[in-house]
N, C-alpha and C positions, 0 to 999 in steps of 0.2 A: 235432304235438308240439314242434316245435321253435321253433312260434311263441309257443305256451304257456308253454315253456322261459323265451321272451325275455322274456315280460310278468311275471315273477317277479324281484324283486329279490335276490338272495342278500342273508345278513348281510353279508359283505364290500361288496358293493355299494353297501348303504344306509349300516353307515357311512360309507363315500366322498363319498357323498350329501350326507349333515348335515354331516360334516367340511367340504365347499364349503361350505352354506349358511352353516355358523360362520364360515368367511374370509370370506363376503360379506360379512357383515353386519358382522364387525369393520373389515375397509377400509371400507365408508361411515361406520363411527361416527366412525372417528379422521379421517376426511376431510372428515364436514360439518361437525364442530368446530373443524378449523383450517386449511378454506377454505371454508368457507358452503356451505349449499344450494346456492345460484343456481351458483357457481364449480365445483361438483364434478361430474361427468360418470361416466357409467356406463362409458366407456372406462379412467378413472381408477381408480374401484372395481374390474377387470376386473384393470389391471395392478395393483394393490399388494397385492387377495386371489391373485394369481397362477393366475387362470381365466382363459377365452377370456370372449368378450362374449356370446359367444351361451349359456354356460352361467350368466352372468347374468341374461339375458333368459329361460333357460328355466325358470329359479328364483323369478323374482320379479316379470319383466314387465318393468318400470320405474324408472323411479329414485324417483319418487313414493309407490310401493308399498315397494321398496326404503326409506326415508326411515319410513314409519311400520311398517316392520318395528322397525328401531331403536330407535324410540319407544318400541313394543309392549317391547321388552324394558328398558328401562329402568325403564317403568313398572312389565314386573311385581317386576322385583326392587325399587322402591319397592314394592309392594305386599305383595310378603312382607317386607320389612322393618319395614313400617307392622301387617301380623297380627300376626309375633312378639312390638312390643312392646305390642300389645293385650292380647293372649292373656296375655303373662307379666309388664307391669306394672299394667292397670288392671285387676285381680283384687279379685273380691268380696269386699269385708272389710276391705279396705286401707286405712289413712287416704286421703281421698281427694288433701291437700293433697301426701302423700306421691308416692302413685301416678301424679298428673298431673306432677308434677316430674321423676321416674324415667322417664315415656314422654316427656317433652319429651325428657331428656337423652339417651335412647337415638335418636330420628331426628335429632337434632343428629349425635352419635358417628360413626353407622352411617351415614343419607343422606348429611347433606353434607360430610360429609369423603369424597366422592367425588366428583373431580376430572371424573368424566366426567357426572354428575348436573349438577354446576355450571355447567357446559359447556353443556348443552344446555337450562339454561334459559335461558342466557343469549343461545342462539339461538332460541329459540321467542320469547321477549318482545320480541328487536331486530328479528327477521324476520318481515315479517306475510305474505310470500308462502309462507312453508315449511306444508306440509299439516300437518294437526291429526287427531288421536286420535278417534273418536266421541267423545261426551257419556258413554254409560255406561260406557264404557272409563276417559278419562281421570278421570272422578270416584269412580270404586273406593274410592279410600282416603277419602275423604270421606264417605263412605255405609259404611264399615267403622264411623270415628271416632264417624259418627251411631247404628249400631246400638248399639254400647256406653255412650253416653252415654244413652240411651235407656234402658240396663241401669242407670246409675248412680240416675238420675231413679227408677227403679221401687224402688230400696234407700235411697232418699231421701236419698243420698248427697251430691245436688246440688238444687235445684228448675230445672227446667227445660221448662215443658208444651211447648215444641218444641225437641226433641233436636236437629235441622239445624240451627235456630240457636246452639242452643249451641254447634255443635261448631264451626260458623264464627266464633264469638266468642273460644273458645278457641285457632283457630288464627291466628287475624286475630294476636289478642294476644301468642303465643310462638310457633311454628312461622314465622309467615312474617313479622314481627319478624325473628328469628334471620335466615333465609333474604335478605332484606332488607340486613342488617349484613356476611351475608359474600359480596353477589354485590356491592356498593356499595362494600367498600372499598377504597380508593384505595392505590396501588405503594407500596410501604416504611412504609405505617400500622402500627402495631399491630393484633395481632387482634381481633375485638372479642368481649368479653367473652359468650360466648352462656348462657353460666350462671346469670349475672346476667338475662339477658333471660327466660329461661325462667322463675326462679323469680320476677321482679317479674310475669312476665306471669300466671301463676298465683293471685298473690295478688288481682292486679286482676279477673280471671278468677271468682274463688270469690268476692270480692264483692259480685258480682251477681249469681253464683249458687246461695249457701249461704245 
């Protein structure tokens, strides 16, 4: 009985649980950001979440593991941020010129005006040793964009007989434009106008596809 006992977590217990896991994983985020991959040590992570190492290591293994744990949740909050403004700007019916201007602006608003987003592209693209997300993980939001543009094609909203590429035409041209302008810009510039990019990318956009 009593060893039964032990293999039972109480609710107390398991939130204590995830309560570490959430400090792990926020000390590596704030740590690979602003000392790299390469520089940051599981000893590191260990002192700033304020656990031992070994309750790191029983957590997560690694720091590799660890590292696209962080990933994993950035991405998903891109990813629910990328449904919502599916779901509730490119809605059936909608002009289309409207609708695609309204989801630019909302992953403009919402993604990148996150500092910690920003951040971590900006480590992924400079560091080629830092691990990577699988293929169907990190393209989620890409394969979202495509089902629904796929949807627009079918209301003939757009002409587009492959939705993938549309939707990579579409974001080549305003999403990662934008993304582009505010990972590039240089100390004490101005912002750059992402508004502007969205809605000229749009027009270039429908184009070629209306």
């Amino acid at each position: 009985m009593p060893r039964a006992i032990a293999q039972v977590q109480t609710p107390g217990r398991r939130r204590r649980s995830e309560g570490k896991r959430a400090a792990i994983l926020d000390a590596a985020e704030a740590l690979f950001i602003s000392e790299s991959y390469e520089r940051t040590s599981v000893d590191a992570i260990a002192a700033r979440a304020g656990v031992s190492k070994r309750t790191v290591y029983d957590h997560y293994g690694d720091k590799e593991t660890i590292f696209l744990r962080v990933l994993e949740r950035v991405n998903e909050t891109l990813v629910t941020t990328i449904r919502a403004a599916i779901d509730e700007e490119l809605v059936p019916g909608r002009d289309v010129r409207e609708a695609l201007t309204a989801f630019g602006h909302r992953i403009v608003d919402r993604a990148f005006a996150s500092s910690e987003y920003l951040a971590f592209r900006r480590l992924i693209s400079q560091r080629q040793s830092v691990p990577r997300l699988p293929g169907a993980v990190s393209d989620r939001p890409e394969r979202m964009l495509e089902e629904r543009f796929a949807g627009l094609a079918a209301e003939d909203a757009i002409r587009a007989p492959d939705p993938a590429l549309a939707a990579r035409h579409f974001t080549a041209l305003t999403l990662s434009l934008a993304l582009d302008a505010v990972m590039n810009r240089s100390e004490g510039a101005q912002p750059p106008d992402l508004g502007t990019i969205i809605t000229d990318g749009v027009d270039a956009f429908l184009r070629a596809y209306r």
